[in-house]
C-alpha positions as CSV (number, residue, x, y, z in Angstrom):
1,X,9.0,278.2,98.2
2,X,8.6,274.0,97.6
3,X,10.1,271.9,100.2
4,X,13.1,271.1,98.3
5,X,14.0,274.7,98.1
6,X,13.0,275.1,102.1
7,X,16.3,272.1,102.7
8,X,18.3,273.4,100.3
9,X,18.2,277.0,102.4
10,X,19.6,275.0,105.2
11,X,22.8,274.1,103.8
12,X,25.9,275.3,105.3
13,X,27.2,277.9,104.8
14,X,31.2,278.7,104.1
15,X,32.7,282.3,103.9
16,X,36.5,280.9,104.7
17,X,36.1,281.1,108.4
18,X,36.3,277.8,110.2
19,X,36.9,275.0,107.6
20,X,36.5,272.2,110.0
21,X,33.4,273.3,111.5
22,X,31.6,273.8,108.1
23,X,33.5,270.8,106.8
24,X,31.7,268.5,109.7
25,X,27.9,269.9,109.1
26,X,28.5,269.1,104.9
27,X,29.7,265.8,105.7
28,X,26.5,265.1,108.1
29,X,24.9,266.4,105.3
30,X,25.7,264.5,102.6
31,X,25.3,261.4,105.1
32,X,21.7,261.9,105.8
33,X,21.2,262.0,101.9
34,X,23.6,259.2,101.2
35,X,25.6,261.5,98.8
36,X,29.1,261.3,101.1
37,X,30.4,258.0,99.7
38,X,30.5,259.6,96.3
39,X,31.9,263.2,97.4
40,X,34.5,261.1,99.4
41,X,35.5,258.4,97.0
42,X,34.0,260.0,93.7
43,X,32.2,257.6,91.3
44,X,33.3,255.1,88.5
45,X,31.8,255.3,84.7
46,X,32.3,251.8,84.0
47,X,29.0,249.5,84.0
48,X,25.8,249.7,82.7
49,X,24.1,253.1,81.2
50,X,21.0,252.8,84.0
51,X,23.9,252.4,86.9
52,X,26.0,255.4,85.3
53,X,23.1,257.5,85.0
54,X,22.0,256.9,88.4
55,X,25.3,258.1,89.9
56,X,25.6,261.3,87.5
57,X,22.5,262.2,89.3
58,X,23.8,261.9,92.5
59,X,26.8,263.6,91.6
60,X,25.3,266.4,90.3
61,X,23.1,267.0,93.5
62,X,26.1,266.5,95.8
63,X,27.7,269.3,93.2
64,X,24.6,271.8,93.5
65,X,24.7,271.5,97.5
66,X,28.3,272.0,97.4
67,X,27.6,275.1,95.1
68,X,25.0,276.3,97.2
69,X,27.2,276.1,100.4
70,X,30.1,278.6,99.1
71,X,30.2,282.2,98.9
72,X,30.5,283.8,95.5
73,X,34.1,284.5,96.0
74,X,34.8,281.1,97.1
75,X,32.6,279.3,94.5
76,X,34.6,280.9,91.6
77,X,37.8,278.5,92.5
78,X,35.8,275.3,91.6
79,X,33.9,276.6,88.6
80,X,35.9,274.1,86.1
81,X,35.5,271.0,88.6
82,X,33.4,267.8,86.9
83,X,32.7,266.3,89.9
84,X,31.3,266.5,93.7
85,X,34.8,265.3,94.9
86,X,37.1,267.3,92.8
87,X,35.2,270.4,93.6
88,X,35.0,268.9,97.3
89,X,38.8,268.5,97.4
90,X,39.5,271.7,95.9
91,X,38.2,273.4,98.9
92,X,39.7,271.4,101.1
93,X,43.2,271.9,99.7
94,X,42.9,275.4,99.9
95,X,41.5,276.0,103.3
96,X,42.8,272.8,105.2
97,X,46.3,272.7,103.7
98,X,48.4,269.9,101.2
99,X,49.9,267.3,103.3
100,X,52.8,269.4,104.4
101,X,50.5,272.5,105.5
102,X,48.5,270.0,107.5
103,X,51.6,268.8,109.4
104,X,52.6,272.1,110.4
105,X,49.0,273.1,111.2
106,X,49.1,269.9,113.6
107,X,52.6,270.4,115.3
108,X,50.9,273.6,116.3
109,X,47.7,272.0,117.5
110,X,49.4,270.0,119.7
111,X,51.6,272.3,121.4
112,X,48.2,274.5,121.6
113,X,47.3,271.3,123.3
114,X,50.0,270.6,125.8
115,X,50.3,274.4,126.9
116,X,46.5,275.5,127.4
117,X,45.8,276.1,131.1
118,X,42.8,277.1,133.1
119,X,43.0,280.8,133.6
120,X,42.0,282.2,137.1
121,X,38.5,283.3,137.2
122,X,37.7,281.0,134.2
123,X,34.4,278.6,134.7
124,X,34.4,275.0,134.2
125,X,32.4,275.3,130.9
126,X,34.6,277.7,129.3
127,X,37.8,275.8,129.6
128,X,36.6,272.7,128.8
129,X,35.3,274.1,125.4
130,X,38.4,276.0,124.9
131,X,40.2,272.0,125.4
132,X,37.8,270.2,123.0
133,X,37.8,272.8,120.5
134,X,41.6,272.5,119.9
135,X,41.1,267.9,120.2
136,X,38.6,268.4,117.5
137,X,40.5,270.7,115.2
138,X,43.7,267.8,115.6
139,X,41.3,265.1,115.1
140,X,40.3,266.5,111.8
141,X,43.5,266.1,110.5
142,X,43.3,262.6,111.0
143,X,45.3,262.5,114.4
144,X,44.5,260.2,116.8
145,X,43.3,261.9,120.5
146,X,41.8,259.0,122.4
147,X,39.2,260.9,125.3
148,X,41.3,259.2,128.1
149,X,43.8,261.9,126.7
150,X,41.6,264.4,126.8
151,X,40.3,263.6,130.1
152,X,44.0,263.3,131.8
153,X,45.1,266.9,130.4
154,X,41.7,268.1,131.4
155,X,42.5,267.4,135.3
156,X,46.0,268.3,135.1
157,X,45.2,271.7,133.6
158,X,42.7,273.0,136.2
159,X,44.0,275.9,139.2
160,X,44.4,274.9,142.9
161,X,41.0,275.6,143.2
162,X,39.9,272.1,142.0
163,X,42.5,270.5,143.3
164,X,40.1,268.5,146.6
165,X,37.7,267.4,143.7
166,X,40.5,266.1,141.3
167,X,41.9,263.7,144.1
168,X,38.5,263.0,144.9
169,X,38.4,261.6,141.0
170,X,41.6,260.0,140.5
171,X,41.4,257.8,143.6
172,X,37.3,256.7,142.6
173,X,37.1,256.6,138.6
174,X,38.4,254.6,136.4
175,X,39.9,257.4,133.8
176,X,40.2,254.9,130.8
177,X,36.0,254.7,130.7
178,X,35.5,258.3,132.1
179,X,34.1,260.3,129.8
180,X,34.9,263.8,129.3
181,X,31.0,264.8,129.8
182,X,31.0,262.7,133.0
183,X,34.2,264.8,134.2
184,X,32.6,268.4,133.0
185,X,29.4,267.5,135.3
186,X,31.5,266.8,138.3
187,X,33.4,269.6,137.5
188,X,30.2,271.8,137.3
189,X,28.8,270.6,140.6
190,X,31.6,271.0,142.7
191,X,32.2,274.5,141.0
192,X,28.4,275.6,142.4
193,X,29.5,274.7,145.8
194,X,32.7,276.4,145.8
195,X,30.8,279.5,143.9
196,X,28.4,279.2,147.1
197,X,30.8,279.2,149.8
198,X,32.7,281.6,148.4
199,X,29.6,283.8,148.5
200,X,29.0,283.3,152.3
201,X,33.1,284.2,152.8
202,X,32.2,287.4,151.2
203,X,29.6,287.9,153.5
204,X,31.3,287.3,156.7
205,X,34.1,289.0,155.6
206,X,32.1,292.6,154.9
207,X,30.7,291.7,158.3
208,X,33.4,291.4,160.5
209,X,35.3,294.6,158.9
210,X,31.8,296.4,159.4
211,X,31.9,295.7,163.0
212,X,35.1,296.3,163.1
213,X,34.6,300.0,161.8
214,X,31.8,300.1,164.2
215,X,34.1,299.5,167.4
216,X,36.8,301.3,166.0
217,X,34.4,304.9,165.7
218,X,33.1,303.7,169.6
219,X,36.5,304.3,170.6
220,X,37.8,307.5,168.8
221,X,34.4,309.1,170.1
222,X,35.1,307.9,173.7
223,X,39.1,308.7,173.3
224,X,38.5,312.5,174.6
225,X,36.9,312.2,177.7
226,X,40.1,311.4,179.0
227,X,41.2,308.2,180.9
228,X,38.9,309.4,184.1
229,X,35.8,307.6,181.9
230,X,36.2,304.0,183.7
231,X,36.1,305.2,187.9
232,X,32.7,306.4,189.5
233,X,31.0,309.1,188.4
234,X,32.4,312.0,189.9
235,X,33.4,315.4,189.9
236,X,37.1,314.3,188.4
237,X,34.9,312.4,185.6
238,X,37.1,313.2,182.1
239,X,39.3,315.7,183.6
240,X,42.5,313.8,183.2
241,X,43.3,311.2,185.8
242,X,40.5,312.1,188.0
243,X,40.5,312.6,192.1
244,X,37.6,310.7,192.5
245,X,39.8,307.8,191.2
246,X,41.9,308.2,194.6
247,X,38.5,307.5,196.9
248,X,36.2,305.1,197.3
249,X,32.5,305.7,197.9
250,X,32.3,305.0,201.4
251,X,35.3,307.7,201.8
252,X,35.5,310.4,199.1
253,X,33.2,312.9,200.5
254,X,35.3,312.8,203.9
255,X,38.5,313.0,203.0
256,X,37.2,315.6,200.3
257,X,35.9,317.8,203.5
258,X,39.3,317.1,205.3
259,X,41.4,318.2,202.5
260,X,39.1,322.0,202.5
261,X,39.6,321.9,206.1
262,X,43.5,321.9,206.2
263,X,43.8,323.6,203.3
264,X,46.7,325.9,203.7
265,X,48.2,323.7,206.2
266,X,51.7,322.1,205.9
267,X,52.5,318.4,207.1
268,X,55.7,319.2,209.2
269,X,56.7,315.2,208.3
270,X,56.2,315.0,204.8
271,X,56.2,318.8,204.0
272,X,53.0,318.6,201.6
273,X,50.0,320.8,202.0
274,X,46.4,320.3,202.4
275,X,46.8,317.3,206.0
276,X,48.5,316.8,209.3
277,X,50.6,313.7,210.2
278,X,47.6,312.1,211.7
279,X,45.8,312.1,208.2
């Protein structure tokens, strides 16, 4: 393949999908070779033959790149064009809209505009392309959209999440020079940090409820021993209430022998068994 042939393969290429995008890369195109003047504006016939021959040349090149950019289905609708531009304005016409298609097509773009939000969940990244891909498509209807526009709906459109950084801007930039790359990297870099803290929330959060499950299995397995499991170690340990709870541990084991001792015997004061008045 000669090297002409190797540039040629890289025109772009146009199926119907995405006019403006495919529209932008022929026009860079035709720029680099200084062929967009005459696809734009076309060419005049009046002057000298070596002049006129020199621009039917161009012409035809800016024609054959233009051929070489359409699928077959598409090139059939400029098979009887003369020229680079009428063949170039065909296309456009069709797949960008007469002047009254374009106006609809931009009322739309800008409500588009006005209403797009940042979703929750969404990264910085994402909604900002989702943003500029909509400015672009209005400015290639010849709208105006000045990047100080772009920028202001831009921080109004992000959640609560952002809302500490986007103070943070307001009060320190100037937003009629800021830039909407300057904004995204901002954007980006207080995103990692939130992303990071959010990441050691997580963590704290799975440990506390793991040591609350912990505590909370220490105490169902404790629960049965009954409410005897905080007094001395005993013979009433987790039977109930416990007698050793009634004693201390100077006393226990002789009142214990004093209560076997009277056993059967009835207070004539109080009328219980097991002591005498004097106990």
């Amino acid at each position: 393949m000669s090297s002409s042939s190797a540039k040629d393969a890289d025109v772009p290429y146009f199926k119907g999908d995405n006019y403006n995008l495919w529209a932008l890369m022929m026009k860079t195109m035709f720029r680099s070779k200084d062929l967009w003047k005459l696809v734009e504006k076309g060419f005049s016939e009046e002057g000298d033959a070596t002049r006129i021959n020199e621009s039917l040349k161009k012409d035809a090149k800016a024609m054959y790149l233009i051929q070489r950019a359409l699928d077959p289905k598409i090139l059939v609708r400029i098979s009887e064009a003369k020229t680079a531009k009428e063949a170039w304005d065909i296309i456009k016409t069709e797949f960008q809209g007469d002047s009254g298609n374009i106006t609809i097509q931009l009322h739309s773009l800008q409500r588009e505009f006005d209403a797009v939000k940042m979703k929750q969940g969404e990264c910085v990244q994402d909604f900002i392309t989702r943003v500029l891909d909509i400015a672009y498509q209005i400015r290639m209807m010849k709208e105006a959209l000045p990047q100080k526009t772009v920028v202001s709906k831009i921080l109004r459109s992000l959640t609560p999440r952002f809302s500490l950084v986007v103070h943070s801007i307001i009060e320190a930039k100037d937003l009629t020079t800021l830039t909407v790359e300057q904004l995204s990297s901002s954007l980006k870099n207080h995103e990692s940090i939130l992303n990071i803290e959010g990441g050691h929330h997580e963590e704290e959060r799975a440990l506390h409820a793991g040591r609350s499950s912990t505590q909370f299995g220490d105490h169902s397995h404790r629960g049965g021993r009954g409410r005897g499991r905080h007094f001395p170690r005993g013979r009433g340990r987790g039977r109930g209430r416990g007698r050793s709870s009634e004693f201390s541990h100077g006393e226990s084991s002789h009142q214990w022998d004093s209560i076997k001792q009277h056993k059967g015997v009835q207070c004539f004061v109080c009328k219980k068994f097991g002591h005498v008045k004097a106990q």
